[in-house]
N, C-alpha and C positions, 0 to 999 in steps of 0.2 A: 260231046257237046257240053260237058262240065267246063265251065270257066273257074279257075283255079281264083282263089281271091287271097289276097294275104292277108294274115291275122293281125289284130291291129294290137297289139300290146297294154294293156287293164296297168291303168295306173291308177294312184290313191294321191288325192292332191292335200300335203297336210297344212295347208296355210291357212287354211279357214281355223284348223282344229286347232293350230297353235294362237290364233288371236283369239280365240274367244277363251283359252285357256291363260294365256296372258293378261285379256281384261278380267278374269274372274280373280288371280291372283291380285291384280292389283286393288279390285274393291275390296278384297278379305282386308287384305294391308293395311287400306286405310279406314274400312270400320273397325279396325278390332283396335281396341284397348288394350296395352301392356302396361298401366299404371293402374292401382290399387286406388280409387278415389273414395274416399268418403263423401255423404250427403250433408254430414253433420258438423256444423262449423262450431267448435268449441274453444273458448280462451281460458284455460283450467284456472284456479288463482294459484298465487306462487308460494313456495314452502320450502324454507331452510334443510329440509331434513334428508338424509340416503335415500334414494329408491330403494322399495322393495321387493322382493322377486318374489314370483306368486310360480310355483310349480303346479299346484291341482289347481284341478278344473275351478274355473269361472266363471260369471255369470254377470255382464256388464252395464248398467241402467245410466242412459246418459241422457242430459238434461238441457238443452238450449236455452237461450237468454229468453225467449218469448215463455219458457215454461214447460215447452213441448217434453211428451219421454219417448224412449228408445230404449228397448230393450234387444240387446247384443245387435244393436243397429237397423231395429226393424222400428219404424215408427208407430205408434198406437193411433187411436183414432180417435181419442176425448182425453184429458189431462186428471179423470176422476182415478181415488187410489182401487176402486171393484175394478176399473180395467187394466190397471197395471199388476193388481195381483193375478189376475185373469192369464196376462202375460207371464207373469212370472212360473206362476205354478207349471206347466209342462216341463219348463225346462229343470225344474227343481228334480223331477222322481224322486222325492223321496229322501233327497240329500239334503237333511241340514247344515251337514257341512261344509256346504259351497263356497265359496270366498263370490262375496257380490261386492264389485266394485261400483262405486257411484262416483260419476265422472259429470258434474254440473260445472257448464260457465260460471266465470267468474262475476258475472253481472245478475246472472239470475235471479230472482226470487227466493228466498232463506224460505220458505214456507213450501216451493216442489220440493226442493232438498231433503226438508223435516217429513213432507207425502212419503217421500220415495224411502226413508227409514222405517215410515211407520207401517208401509205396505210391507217390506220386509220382516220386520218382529213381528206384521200378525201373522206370517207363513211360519214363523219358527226360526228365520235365522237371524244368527248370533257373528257369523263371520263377517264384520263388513269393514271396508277401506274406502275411504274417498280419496280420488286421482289430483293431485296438484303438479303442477310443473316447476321445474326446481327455481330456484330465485338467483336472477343472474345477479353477484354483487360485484 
């Protein structure tokens, strides 16, 4: 009185599992970023002179046209020199002799430029270069 029944074959249906892994690749794709952008729009002023090559460590304060600072591209939150030394000091440990580049537009204000020196010589350093871009003649 057994009725035999035949076995029905288990199968895995992978069309679901490949679109959702299709559209997952394609949003990575198109949110991800493979360019390096900066936030900081600077026009350096122009300078006759070679590039310099800086092999140790650095330490870079850059300065937009409204005045703003940035220190190794992290923006501060008031334009006073307490909070740019503030900024500065961690990255310092210890090292006066950093090489601190100052990279202000060219339109900026001469007076963050003079801040941003004088926050530096009250920390102690002595190493400093300001960033120009070469002068096309």
């Amino acid at each position: 009185m057994f009725v035999r029944q035949k076995k029905q074959e288990i199968t895995v249906n992978l069309t679901p599992l490949i679109d959702v892994v299709f559209l997952l690749l394609i949003f990575f794709m198109v949110s991800t970023s493979f360019t390096r952008e900066t936030q900081i729009e600077l026009e350096l002023p122009r300078a006759s002179v070679e590039p310099l090559e800086t092999k140790q460590e650095s330490l870079e304060i850059s300065i937009d046209k409204e005045g703003r600072y940035f220190v190794n591209g992290k923006g501060l939150v008031n334009e006073s020199i307490d909070t740019l030394k503030k900024a500065i000091q961690p990255i310092l440990n210890e090292n006066k002799e950093i090489a601190v580049i100052i990279s202000a537009d060219a339109n900026t204000a001469y007076q963050s430029v003079v801040t941003a020196m004088e926050a530096t010589s009250q920390l102690g350093i002595t190493n400093l270069k300001i960033a120009t871009q070469r002068d096309q003649q």
